[in-house]
C-alpha positions in Angstrom: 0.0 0.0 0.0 1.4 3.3 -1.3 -0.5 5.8 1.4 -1.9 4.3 4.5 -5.0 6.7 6.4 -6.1 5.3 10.1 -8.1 7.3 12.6 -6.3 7.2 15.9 -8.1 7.3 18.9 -7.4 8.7 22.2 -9.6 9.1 24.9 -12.5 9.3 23.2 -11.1 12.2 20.2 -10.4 11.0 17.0 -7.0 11.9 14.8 -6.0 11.5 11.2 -2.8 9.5 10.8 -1.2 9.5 7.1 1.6 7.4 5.9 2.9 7.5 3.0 5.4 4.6 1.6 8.6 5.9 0.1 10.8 3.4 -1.8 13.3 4.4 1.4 11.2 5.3 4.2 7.7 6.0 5.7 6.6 9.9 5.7 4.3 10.3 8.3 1.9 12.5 10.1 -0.9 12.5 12.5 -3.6 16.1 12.2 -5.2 16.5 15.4 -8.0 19.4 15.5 -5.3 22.3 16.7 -1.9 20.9 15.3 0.0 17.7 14.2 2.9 15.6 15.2 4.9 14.5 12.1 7.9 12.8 11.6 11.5 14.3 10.9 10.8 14.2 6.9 9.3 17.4 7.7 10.9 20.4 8.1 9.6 22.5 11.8 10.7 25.5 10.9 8.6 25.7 7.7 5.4 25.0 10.3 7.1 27.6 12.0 6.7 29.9 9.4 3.1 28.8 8.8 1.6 29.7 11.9 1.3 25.9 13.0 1.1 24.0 16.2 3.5 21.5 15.3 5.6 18.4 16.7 8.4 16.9 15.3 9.2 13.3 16.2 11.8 11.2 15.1 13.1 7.2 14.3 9.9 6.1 13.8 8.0 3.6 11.2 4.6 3.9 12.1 1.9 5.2 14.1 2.8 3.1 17.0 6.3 4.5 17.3 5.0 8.3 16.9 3.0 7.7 19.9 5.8 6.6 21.6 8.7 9.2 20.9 9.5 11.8 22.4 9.1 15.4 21.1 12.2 16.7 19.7 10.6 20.1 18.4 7.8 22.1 18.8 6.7 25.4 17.2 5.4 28.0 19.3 2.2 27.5 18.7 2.1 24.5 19.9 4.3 25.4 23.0 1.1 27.8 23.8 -0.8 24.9 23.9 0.8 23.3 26.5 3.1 20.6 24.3 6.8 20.4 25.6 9.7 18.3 24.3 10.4 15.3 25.9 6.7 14.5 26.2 5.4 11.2 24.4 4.3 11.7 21.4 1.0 10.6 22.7 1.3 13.2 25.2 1.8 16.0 22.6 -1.2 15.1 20.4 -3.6 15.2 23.5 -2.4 18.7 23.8 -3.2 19.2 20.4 -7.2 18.2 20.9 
């Protein structure tokens, strides 16, 4: 399968997970309501830019393992919403509800 699309649950909200299937690697990222946590394919400081509460995780190959990083970077919009590094990736995308 070429692009993947799962809801993830958590605690009873719903988020959009994408993958995408590169001949080298997955791309992914999951859209919550006020922001996203994607992987390191994506470049933070373009969100930055953007205006977007975002969360940059790395090392990981699926959904799973984004939930279960931790945050390397955040944009500042997402700081205001209470996201720090270190958190889970799980942790982050709560804030992001």
């Amino acid at each position: 399968m070429i692009v993947e699309i799962k809801n993830i649950n958590l605690n009873e909200k719903t988020a959009l997970g994408v993958k995408m299937n590169l001949p080298s690697t997955p791309v992914l990222l999951i859209r919550a309501k006020n922001g996203h946590v994607m992987c390191r394919y994506f470049d933070i400081k373009t969100a930055e830019k953007l205006g977007h509460s975002a969360v940059l995780v790395s090392g990981v190959k699926n959904f799973e393992d984004m939930l279960n990083a931790k945050v390397k970077d955040i944009t500042p919009k997402a700081k205001e919403l209470g996201v720090k590094k270190n958190m889970t990736g799980k942790e982050a995308l709560e804030k992001l509800f």
